[in-house]
BABA-339000 format. One line per 10 residues: number of its first residue (from 0); their letters; for each residue y, z, x of C-alpha. Coordinates in Angstrom, 3 decimals, padded with zeros to 6 digits. Last residue first. Layout:
<recs>
NUM	a	Y,Z,X  ...
</recs>
This chain:
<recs>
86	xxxxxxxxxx	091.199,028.689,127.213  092.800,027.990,124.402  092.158,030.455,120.960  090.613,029.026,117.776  087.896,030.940,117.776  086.299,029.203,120.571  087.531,025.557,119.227  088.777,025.332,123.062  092.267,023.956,124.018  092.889,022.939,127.713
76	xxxxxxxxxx	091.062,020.569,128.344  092.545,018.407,126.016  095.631,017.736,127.648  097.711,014.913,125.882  095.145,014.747,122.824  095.883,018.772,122.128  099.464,018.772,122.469  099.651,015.815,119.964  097.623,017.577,117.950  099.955,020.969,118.315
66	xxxxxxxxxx	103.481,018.801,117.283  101.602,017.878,114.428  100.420,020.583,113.320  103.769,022.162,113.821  105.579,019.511,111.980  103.224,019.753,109.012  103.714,023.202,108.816  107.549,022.998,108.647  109.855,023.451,111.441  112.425,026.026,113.163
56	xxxxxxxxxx	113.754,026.830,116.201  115.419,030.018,116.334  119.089,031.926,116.344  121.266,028.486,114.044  117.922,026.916,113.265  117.432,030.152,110.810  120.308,028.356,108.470  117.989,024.842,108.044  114.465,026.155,107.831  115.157,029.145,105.791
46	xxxxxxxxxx	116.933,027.359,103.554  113.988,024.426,102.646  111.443,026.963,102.749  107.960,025.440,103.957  108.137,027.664,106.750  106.988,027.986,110.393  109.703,029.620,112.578  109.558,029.308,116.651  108.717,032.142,118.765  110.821,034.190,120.905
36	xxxxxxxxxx	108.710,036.919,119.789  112.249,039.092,118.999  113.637,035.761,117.359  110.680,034.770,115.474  111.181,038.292,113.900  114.429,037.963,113.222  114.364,035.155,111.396  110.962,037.071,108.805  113.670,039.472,108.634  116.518,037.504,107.714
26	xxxxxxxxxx	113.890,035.735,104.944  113.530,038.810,103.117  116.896,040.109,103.244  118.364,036.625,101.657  119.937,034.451,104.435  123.642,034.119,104.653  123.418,033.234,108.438  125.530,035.635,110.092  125.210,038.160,106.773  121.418,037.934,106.755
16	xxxxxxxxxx	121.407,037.482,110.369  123.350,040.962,111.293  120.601,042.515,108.364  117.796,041.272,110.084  119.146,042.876,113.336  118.948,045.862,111.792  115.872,045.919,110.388  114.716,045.277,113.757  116.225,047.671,114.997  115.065,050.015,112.615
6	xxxxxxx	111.670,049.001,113.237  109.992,046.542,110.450  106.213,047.130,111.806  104.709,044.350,112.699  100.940,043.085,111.853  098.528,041.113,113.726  096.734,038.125,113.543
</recs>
């Protein structure tokens, strides 16, 4: 885990999503973040999860799990439980 610093650009770009996706501050940021990483959006917040889908994909924890496991048992040679990194 690491931690990101809110640049002004990115503070920026949460703000464009707050207003694009009328998202609170908070959660803009943590949608613009995913989108910067190109990563998807874990959260068990019900508004998040359905306006953020508009700039990222987005599940809940239990989807991700899920979607990992099945990962896991269709190529498990590739995942190590080497603190918790793949190989």
């Amino acid at each position: 885990m690491h931690l990101i610093s809110l640049t002004q650009p990115l503070a920026n770009r949460a703000a464009e999503i707050a207003i694009e996706c009328r998202l609170r501050g908070a959660d803009a940021i943590y949608v613009a973040v995913a989108e910067f990483y190109s990563t998807q959006l874990i959260s068990l917040d019900h508004e998040m999860l359905e306006r953020g889908k508009q700039l990222v994909t987005t599940v809940t924890p239990q989807a991700s799990c899920d979607m990992l496991s099945s990962t896991v048992k269709e190529n498990p040679s590739s995942y190590s439980l080497n603190n918790g990194e793949n190989n």
